[in-house]
C-alpha positions in Angstrom: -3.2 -9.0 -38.8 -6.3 -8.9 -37.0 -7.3 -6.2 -34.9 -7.8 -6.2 -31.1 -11.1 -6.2 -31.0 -11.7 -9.1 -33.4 -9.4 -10.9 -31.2 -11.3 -10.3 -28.2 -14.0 -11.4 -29.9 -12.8 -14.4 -30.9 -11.1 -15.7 -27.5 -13.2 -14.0 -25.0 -14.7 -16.9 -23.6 -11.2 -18.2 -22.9 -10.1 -14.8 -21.4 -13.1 -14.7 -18.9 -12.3 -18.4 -17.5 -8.8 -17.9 -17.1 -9.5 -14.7 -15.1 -11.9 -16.9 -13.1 -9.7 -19.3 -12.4 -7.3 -16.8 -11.2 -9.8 -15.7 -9.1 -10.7 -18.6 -7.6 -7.3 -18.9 -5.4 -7.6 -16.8 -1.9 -4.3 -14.7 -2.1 -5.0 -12.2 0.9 -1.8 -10.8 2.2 -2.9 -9.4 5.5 -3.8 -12.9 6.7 -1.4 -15.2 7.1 -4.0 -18.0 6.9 -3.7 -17.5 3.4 0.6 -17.7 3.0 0.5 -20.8 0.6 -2.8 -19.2 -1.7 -0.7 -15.8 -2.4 2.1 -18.1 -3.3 -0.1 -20.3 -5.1 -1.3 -17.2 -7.0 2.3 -15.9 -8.0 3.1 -18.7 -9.6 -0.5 -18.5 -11.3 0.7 -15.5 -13.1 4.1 -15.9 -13.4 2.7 -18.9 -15.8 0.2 -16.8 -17.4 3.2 -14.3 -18.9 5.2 -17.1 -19.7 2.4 -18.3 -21.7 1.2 -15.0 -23.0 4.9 -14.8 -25.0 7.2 -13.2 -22.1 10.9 -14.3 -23.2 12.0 -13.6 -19.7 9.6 -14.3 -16.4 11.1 -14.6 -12.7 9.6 -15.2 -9.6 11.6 -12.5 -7.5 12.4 -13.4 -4.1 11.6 -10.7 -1.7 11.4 -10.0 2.3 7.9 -10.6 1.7 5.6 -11.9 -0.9 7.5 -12.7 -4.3 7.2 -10.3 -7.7 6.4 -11.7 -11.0 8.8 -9.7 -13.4 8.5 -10.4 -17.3 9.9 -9.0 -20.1 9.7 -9.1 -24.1 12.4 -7.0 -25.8 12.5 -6.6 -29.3 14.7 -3.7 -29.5 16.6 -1.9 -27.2 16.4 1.4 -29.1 12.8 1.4 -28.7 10.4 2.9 -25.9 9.8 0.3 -23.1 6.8 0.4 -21.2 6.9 -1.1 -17.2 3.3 -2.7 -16.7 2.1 -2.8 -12.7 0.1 -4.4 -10.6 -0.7 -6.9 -8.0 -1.9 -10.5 -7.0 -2.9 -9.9 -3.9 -6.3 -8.8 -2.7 -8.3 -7.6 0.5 -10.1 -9.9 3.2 -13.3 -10.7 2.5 -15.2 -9.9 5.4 -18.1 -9.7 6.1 -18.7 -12.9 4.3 -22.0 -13.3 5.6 -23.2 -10.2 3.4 -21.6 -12.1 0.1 -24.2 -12.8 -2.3 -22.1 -15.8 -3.4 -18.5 -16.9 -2.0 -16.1 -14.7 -2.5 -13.7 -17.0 -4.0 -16.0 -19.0 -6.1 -16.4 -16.4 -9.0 -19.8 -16.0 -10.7 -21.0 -14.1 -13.4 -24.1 -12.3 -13.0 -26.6 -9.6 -15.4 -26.9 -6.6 -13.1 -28.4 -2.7 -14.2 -24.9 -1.4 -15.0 -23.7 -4.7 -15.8 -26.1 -5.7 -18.5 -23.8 -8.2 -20.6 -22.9 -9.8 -16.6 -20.0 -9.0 -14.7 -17.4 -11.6 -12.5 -18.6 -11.1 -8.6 -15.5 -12.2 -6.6 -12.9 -11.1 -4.4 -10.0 -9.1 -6.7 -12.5 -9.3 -9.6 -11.7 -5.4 -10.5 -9.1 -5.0 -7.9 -6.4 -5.9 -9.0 -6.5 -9.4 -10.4 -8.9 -8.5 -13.3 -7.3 -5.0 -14.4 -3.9 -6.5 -13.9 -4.8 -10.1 -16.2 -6.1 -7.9 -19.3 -2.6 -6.3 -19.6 -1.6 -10.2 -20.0 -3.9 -10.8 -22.5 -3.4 -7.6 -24.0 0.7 -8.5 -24.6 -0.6 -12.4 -25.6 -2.6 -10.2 -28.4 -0.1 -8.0 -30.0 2.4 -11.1 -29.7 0.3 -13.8 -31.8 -0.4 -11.1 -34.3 3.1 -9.7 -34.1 1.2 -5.9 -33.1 3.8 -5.7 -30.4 5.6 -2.1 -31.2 8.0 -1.7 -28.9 9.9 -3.4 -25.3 7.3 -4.3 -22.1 8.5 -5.4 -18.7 6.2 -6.5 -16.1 6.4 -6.3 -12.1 3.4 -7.9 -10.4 3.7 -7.7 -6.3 1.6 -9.5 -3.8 1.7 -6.9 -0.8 -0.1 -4.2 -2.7 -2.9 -4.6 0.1 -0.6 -4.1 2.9 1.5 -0.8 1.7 3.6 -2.7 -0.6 7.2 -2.8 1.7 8.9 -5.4 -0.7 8.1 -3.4 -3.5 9.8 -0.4 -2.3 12.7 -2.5 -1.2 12.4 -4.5 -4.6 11.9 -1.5 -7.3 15.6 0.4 -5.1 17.5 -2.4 -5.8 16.7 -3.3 -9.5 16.7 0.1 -11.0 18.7 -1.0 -14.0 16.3 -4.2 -14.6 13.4 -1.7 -13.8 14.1 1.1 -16.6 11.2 2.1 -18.6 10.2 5.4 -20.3 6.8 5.1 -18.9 5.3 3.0 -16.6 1.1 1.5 -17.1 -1.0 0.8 -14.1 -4.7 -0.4 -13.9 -5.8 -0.3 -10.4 -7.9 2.7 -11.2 -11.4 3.6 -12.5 -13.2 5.3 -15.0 -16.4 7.8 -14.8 -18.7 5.0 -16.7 -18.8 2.8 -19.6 -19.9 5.6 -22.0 -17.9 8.1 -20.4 -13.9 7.1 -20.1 -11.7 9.0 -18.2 -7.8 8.7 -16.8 -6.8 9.5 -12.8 -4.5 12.0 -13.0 -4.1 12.3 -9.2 -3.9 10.0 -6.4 -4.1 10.6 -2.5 -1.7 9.8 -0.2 -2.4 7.7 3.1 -1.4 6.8 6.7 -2.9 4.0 8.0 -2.7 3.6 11.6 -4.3 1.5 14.7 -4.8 2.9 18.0 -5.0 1.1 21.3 -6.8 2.5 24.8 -6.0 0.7 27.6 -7.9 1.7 31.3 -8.1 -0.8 34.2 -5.4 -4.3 34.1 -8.7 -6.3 33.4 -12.6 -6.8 32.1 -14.8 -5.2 34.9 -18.1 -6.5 35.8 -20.1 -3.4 34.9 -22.3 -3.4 37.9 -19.8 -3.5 40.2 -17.6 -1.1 38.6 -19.5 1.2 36.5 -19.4 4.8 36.6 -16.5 4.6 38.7 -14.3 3.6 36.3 -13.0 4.6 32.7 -14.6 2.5 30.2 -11.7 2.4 27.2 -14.5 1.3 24.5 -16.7 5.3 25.8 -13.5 6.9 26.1 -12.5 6.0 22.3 -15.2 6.6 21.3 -15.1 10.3 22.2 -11.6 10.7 21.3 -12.6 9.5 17.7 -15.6 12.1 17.5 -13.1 15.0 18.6 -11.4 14.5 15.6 -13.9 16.4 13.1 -15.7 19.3 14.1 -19.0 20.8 13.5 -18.0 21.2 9.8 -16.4 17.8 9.2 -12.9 19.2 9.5 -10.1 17.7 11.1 -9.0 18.8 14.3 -5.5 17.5 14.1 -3.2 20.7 14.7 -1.2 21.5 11.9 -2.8 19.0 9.7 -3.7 21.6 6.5 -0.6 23.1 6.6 0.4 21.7 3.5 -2.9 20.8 1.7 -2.7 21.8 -1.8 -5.4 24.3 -2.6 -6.7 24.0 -6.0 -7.9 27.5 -8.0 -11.4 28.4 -9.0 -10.6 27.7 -12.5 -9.6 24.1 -11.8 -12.4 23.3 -9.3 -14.8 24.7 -12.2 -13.1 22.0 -14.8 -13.3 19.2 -12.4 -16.8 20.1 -11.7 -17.5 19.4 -16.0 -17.2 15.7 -15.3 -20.7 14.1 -15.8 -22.1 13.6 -12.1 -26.0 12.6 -11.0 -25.7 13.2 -6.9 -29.4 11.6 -7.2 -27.8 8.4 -8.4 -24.9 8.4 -6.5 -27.3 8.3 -3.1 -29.8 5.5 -4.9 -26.7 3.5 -5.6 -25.5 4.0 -2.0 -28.8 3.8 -0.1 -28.6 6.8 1.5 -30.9 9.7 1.7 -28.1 12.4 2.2 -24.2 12.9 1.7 -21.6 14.0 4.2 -18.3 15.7 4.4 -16.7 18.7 5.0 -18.5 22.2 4.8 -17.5 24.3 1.2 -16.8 21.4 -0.9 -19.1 19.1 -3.2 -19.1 15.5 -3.0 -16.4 15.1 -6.1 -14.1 17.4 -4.6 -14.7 16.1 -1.2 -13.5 12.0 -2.5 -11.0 13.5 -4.6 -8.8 16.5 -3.6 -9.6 17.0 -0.2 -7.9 15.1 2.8 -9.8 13.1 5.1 -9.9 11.1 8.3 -12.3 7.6 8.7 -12.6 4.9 11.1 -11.8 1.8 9.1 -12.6 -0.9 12.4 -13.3 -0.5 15.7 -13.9 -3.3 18.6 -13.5 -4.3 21.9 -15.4 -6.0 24.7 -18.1 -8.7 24.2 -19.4 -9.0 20.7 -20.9 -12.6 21.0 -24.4 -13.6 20.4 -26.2 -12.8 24.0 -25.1 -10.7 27.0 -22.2 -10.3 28.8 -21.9 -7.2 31.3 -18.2 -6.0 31.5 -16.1 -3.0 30.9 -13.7 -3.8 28.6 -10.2 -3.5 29.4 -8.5 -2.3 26.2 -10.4 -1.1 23.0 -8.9 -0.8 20.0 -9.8 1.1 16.0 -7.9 1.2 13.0 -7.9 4.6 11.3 -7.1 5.6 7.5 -6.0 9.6 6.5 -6.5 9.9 3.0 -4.0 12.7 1.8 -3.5 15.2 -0.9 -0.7 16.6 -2.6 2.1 18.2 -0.7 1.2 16.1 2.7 3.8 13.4 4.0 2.5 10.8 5.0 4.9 10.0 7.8 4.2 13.7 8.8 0.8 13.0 9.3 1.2 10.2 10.7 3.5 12.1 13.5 1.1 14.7 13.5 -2.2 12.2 14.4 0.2 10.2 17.0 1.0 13.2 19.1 -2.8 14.6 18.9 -4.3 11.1 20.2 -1.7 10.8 22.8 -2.7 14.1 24.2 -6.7 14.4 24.4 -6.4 10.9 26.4 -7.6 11.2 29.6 -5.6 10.1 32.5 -8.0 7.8 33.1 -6.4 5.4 30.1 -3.2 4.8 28.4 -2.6 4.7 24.6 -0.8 3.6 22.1 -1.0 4.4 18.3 0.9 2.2 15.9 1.5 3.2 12.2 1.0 0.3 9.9 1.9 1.8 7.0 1.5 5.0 4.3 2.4 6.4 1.1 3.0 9.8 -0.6 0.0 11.3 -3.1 0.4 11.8 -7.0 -0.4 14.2 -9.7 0.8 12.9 -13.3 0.3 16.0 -16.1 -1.8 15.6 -18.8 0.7 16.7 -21.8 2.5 14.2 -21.2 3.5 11.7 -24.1 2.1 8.9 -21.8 -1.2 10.9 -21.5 -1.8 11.6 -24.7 -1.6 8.1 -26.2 -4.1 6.8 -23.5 -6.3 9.5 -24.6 -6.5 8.4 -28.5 -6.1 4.5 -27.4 -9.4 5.3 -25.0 -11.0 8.0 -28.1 -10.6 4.7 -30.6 -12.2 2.2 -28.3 -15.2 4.3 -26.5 -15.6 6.6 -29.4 -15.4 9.3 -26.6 -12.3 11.2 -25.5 -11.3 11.0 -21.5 -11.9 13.0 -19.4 -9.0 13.9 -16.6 -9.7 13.1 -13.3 -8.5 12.5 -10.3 -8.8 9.9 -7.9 -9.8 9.2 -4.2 -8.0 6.1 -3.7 -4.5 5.5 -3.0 -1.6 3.6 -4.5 1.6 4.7 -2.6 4.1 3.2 -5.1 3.1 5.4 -8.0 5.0 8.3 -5.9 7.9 5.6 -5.2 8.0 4.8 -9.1 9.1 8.6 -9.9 11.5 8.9 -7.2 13.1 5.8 -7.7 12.9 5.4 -11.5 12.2 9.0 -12.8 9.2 7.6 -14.8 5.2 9.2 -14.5 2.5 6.8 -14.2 -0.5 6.4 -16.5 -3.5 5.4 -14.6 -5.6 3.5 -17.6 -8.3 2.2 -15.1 -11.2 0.5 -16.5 -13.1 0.0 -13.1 -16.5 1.7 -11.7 -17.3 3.3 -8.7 -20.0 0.9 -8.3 -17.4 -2.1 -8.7 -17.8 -2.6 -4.6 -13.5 -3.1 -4.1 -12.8 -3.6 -1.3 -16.1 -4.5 0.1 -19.0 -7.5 -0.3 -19.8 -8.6 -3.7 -16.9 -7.1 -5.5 -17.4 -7.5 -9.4 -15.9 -6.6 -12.7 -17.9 -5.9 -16.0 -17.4 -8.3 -18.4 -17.9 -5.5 -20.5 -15.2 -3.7 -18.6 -12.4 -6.5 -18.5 -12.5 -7.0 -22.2 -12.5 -3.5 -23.1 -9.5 -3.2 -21.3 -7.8 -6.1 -23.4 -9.2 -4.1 -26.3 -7.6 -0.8 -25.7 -4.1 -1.3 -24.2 -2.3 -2.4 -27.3 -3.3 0.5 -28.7 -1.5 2.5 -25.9 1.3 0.7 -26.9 0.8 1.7 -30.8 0.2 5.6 -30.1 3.1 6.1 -27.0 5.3 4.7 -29.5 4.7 6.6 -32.5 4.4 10.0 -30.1 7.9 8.9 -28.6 9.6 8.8 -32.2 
């Protein structure tokens, strides 16, 4: 039987175009531009785990976007382990500041990167950390390594709070059991240094609309004696943080979790250069709220941030005029212990009431989820933790994450299972953003290393 490595080895140039190709289709939920490319992509990898030695793959109808669920079950007395993750992937606006085009996936040598990474849209998020799982179960099935029962459940609304999901995972809990469930839409510290999230924010995502007079103004004729929606948000927005970088939503830290001395000292062991954190971000300082350092501040600390904001003329040229309506979208990152649709309440009823009366507004909730803390003695834990030791030749180190992924909170309530986070991303990975890229390095790690999760959680399970 040959190992995983020697069989990454062997197929990896296959791997990395079969991942490109996969990248090459434009599944972005939130436009509906894109409807037939998400579709397009489902079937994609409802092939790959067909082909990869699922006995069992279905495209599941939903309200939304379909899920891939897959299976291989060898015996029903062993541990089965639920794989997530999703097809879908973020707009890629700006494209202008693309270095190539976002859905024509190159592979380039950069400082981090020096064996190349994939730049493309979904490269590390999700398409890339979801497709080594693939190649990871096509691995232990051609060299019959597989140790125990794997299901799969691959959505395409991940992007967009993940609604058929939820509606999805309540009504298939019998098809959905598991004993632990394996996500990687996650990072790690660097590629000498591994590590596992062991906590995820929450969120509430919500837009906000300010409406003053019933049309545009010439601003000649009516400046300064009007209300000017696009000033007016504006000011509203900077009201919500104050001197310090706190929010000033009442009742917002009610419920924050406050983490100990001890803990903040262990968190603050992780290996962290704020000199290269600014070169890699271009920026001669960091921000955030006063009595925290920047780890803490990404990581276990709530926050509030001005994802978009428009309104009024943006073309090339002039055009004087007050704008009628102006309009933001807003994200609040959460931490333990805050609900999301709380918040959410709780930022609605603050907006409404610093608006002058000058304006009208309207927020609208798009959508949210709850934040997560998996424990670290867990069974699941520990056999990442070897699986990550064997490969890196390093053990993990626990961290936990500013990013978001509202299901994982779902998964517990709905399916009593924890989540293991085995992310194999970088911060400098750019998700979400212009020239998003995966290591090669990174993605074939990751095919490396997961069977042996599978190997260690089953043997720790017996």
């Amino acid at each position: 039987m040959k190992d995983s490595k020697q069989y990454v080895q062997e197929n990896k140039d296959r791997f990395i175009n079969e991942l490109i190709e996969l990248l090459k289709i434009p599944s972005v939920s939130a436009d509906s531009a894109y409807t037939q490319d998400v579709i397009n992509t489902a079937e994609a990898v409802k092939a790959s785990l067909e082909k990869a030695g699922c006995d069992l793959v279905e495209m599941c109808e939903t309200p939304g976007y379909p899920i891939i669920y897959g299976e291989k079950i060898i015996d029903k007395n062993l541990p089965t382990v639920l794989v997530y993750g999703h097809y879908d992937v973020q707009p890629a606006d700006p494209i202008e500041l693309w270095t190539s085009p976002p859905f024509e996936p190159v592979i380039k040598k950069t400082e981090i990167h020096p064996e190349g990474a994939i730049f493309a849209r979904g490269a590390c998020d999700d398409k890339g950390q979801m497709f080594m799982h693939v190649k990871a179960l096509e691995y232990m099935i051609q060299n019959d390594a597989l140790p125990c029962n794997v299901k799969f459940m691959i959505e395409g609304e991940e992007e967009v709070g993940s609604t058929s999901l939820s509606w999805f995972v309540k009504r298939n809990q019998e098809k959905l059991k598991n004993d632990v469930i394996l996500i990687s839409d996650t990072g790690m510290i660097s590629n000498d240094q591994p590590s596992i999230t062991t906590g995820l924010r929450g969120l509430s995502y919500v837009e906000v609309e300010v409406t003053g007079p019933n049309r545009d103004l010439h601003s000649g004729l009516y400046g300064g004696a009007v209300a000017n929606p696009i000033n007016v948000l504006a000011k509203m927005i900077a009201s919500l943080h104050d001197e310090n970088n706190h929010i000033t939503i009442p009742g917002f830290y009610d419920k924050v979790e406050e983490l100990s001395k001890e803990e903040r000292a262990e968190m603050a062991k992780r290996p962290f250069s704020i000199e290269a954190y600014k070169k890699a971000l271009d920026i001669e300082e960091v921000a955030g709220e006063t009595g925290y350092d920047t780890n803490e501040r990404n990581s276990i600390r709530p926050t509030l941030d001005v994802n978009g904001i428009w309104g009024g003329y943006t073309g090339e040229g002039a055009k004087t005029v007050i704008a009628s309506k102006a309009y933001a979208k807003i994200s609040m990152r959460l931490v333990p212990n805050q609900d999301w649709e709380e918040i959410t309440e709780l930022f609605k009823k603050h907006f409404e009431s610093i608006a002058p009366k000058s304006v009208k507004v309207v927020v609208k909730p798009h959508h949210g989820g709850q934040g997560y803390v998996t424990p670290t003695d867990s069974i699941g834990y520990q056999a990442a933790s070897k699986a990550y030791t064997d490969t890196f030749g390093k053990t993990p180190i626990p961290v936990r994450s500013g990013g978001s992924i509202p299901i994982v909170a779902l998964f517990e309530e709905e399916l009593n299972s924890k989540s293991i986070m085995m992310g194999f991303g970088l911060d400098s990975d750019a998700i979400h953003s212009p020239n998003e890229h995966f290591g090669v390095f990174n993605y074939l790690k990751g095919i490396e290393t997961i069977p042996l999760f599978y190997k260690y959680f089953t043997e720790l399970s017996k």
